[in-house]
N, C-alpha and C positions, 0 to 999 in steps of 0.2 A: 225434851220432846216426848209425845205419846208413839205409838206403835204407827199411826197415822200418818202424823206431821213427818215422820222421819223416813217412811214412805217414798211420799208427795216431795220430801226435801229432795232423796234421791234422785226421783223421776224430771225433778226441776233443774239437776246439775248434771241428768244424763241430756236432756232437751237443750241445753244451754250449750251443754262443752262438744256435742255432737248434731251438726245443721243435718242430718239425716236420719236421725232417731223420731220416731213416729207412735203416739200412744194411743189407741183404742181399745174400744170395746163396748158393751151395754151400758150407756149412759154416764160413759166417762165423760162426756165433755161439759156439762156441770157438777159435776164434779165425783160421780160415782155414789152406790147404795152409802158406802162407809165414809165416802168423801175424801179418799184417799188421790182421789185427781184435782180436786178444787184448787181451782184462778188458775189452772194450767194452757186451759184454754183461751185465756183473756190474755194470756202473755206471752202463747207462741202461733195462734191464731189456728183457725178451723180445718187448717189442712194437714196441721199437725198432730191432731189433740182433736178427734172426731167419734162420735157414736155409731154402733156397726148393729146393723140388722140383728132379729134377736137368733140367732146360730149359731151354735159353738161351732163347730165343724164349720162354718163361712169366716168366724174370726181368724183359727187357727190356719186354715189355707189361708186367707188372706196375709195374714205375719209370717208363712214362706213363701208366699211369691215376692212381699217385699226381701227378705231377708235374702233372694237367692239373686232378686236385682242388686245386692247392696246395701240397701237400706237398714236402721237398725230398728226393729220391729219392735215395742213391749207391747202388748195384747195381756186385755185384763178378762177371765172368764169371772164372773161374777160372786159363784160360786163352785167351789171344789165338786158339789154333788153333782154338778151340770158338767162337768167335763169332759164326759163319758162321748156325747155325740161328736167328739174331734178324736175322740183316743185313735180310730183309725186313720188321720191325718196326721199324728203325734206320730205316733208306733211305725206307719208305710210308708209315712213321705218326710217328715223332719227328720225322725236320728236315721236315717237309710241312707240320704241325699246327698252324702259325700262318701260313703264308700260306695253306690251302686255307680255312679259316677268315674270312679275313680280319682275322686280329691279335685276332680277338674272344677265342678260346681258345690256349693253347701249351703244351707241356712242356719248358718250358725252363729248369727246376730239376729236369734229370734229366743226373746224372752217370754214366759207364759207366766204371768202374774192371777194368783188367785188363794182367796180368803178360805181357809179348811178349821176343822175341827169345833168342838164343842162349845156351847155358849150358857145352857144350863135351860135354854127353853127350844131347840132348833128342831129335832125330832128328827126322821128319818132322811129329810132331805137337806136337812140345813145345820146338818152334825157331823158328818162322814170324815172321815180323816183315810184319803186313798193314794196314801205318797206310796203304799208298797206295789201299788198295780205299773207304777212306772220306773219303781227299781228293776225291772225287770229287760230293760230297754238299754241295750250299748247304743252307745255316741249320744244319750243325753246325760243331762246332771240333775238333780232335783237337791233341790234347798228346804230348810226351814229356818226359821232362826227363832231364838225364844224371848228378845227382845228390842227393844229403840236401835241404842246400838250397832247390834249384830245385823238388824235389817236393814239400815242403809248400807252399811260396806259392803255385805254378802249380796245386796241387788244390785248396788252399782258392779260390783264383781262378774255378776250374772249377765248383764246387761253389755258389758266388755269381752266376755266370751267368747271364745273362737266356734262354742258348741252350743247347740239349743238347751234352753235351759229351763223347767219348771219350777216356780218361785212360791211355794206354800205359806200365805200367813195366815197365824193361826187368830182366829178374828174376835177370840174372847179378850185377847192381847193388846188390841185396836188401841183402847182408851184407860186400861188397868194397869198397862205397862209403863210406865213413866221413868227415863233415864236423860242423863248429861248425855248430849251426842254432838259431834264437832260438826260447827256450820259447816266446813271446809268439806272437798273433794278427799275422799278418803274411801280405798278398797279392802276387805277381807279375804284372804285367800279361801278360795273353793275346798273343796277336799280334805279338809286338813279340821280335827275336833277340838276342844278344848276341853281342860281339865278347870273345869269352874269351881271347885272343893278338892283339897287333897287330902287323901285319908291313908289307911292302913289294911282295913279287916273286909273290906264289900266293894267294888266296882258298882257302880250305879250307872250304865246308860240311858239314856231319852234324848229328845229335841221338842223342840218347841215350846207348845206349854206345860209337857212332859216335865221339862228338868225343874219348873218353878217344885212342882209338884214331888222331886224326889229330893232339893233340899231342905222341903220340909220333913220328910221322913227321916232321911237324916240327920235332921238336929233332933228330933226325937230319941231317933236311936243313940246319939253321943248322951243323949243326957238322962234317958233312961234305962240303956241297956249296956253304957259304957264301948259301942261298935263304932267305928269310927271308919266313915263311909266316904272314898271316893267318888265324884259325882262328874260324868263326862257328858258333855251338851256334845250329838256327833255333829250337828250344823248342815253337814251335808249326808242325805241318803246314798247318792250315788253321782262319784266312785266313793264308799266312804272307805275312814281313816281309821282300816283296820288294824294298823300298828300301835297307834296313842293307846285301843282299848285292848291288845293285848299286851305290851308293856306293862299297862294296871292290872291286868290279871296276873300276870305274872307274879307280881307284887304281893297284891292281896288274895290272891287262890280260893275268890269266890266272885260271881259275876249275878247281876239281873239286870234285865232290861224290860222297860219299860216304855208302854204306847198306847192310844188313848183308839187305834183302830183295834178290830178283832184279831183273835190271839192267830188263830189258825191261819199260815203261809201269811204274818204279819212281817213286816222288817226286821223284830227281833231274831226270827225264826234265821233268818241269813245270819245273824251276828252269833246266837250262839252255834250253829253249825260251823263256822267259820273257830273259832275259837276252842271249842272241843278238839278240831285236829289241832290246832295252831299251841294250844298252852294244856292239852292233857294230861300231864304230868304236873303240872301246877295246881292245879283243880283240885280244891279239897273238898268240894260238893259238887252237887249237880248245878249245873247253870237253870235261874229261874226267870220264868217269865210272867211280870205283872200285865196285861192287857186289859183290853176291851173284849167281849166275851158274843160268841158266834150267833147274835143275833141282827137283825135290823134294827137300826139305833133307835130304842123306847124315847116317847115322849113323857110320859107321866114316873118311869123311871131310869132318869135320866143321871141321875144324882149315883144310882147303883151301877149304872153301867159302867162308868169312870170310873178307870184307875186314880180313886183319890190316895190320900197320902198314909191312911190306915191301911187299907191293901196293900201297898206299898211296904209299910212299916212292918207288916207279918210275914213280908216275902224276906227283907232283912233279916226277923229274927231266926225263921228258917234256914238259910242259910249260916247265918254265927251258931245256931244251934247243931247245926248238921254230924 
């Protein structure tokens, strides 16, 4: 399956195996811009699987008022760069709703599905990668995953949730990504990173289509500069799996991290702050960080604003140089 199909598979095993699970959004009921809803509609019928006004902020209240009757809500924003007019319904009324409560009420079978990051033509509004605006937020979880795979389990995961949950795909992924992924019902745990390369000399963190993108720097650097780079996919932004990435540090006694939004108060910025107290003694450099770089995302140099895998590759050497 593509990035898509596996998707679409999920949202078909979460619509199937739960009679109260409900998917909308802008033009999901044929099947969405990426097509990531198609025939969903035809097979669980227009009550289930319907198009919502064009509103973010109408979507997202909408999938907590179902989520807090009960219901299990996925709401698909269209795009990450549009997400902005519900962040006050995210932020005041989803992750608040069970502790201003007091646990008596919650919506937390409300999944927020939407398409982020770079494509190579999007430009300002159709490039943005803003998972770190919602690391910022207790009682939600935010996800990415960097491929087929990883996106069915980690949304059916999301989707089963006791807590609301933001679902990042990153949508250059869509149709480029192509893995074995099991027809079957199958969940990946939340919170928890994987060690997708095991090395010796560099910790490499990213997500999404971040890790594509640092193991290719890494086989660079095993074969031309002999460094031998462990490469951590974190999966989840928050809470993420701050043990797996200092473990590897611990290890290797050098770190970068790596993200395709601007550097400054990026996700990185939490991970290596985290880790300077946590493995300072281990550290045999400074922790570096590849990003995106503190402008609005250029159209015509779009190619430069991405951390691709050269960039990448001189923050490794700097580090084994150090």
């Amino acid at each position: 399956m593509n990035l898509v199909q596996s998707v679409n598979n999920a949202m078909d095993i979460a619509l199937a195996s739960d009679p109260s699970a409900v998917l909308f959004g802008e033009d999901v009921a044929f099947g969405g811009v990426f097509r990531c809803s198609v025939e969903l509609r035809d097979k669980y019928g227009r009550d289930r699987v319907f198009n919502s006004p064009l509103s973010e902020q109408g979507i997202v209240a909408f999938g907590i008022g179902l989520a807090c009757a009960g219901a299990t809500a996925i709401a698909e924003i269209q795009f990450a760069d549009y997400i902005f007019p519900a962040f006050d319904q995210i932020t005041n009324e989803a992750v608040k709703f069970r502790y201003r409560t007091g646990n008596l009420f919650d919506c937390g079978k409300l999944t927020i599905r939407t398409p982020c990051g770079a494509v190579g033509h999007g430009a300002l509004y159709h490039s943005q990668s803003p998972e770190a605006f919602f690391a910022h937020l207790p009682g939600l979880k935010v996800v990415m995953p960097r491929g087929p795979n990883q996106a069915k389990g980690l949304l059916l995961s999301c989707i089963r949730d006791d807590n609301p949950c933001v679902f990042f795909e990153p949508k250059i992924l869509y149709r480029s990504a192509i893995e074995e992924v099991p027809t079957g019902d199958y969940e990946i745990p939340l919170s928890k990173a994987e060690i997708v390369q095991e090395g010796n000399d560099v910790t490499l963190v990213g997500w999404g289509t971040q890790v594509h993108v640092l193991l290719e720097a890494a086989k660079i650097a095993q074969e031309k500069l002999g460094v031998s780079c462990e490469v951590i996919d974190l999966r989840t932004i928050l809470p993420w799996d701050y043990n797996t990435v200092s473990e590897s540090v611990c290890k290797t006694g050098r770190l970068m991290i790596s993200h395709e939004a601007p550097i400054t108060m990026g996700f990185a910025s939490e991970v290596a702050a985290f880790v300077q107290n946590e493995c300072f003694l281990n550290l045999e450099a400074p922790i570096e960080r590849v990003c995106g770089y503190d402008t609005p995302f250029p159209h015509m140099y779009e190619a430069f604003f991405i951390p691709d895998k050269w960039r990448c590759l001189e923050g490794i050497k700097k580090l084994a140089n150090y």
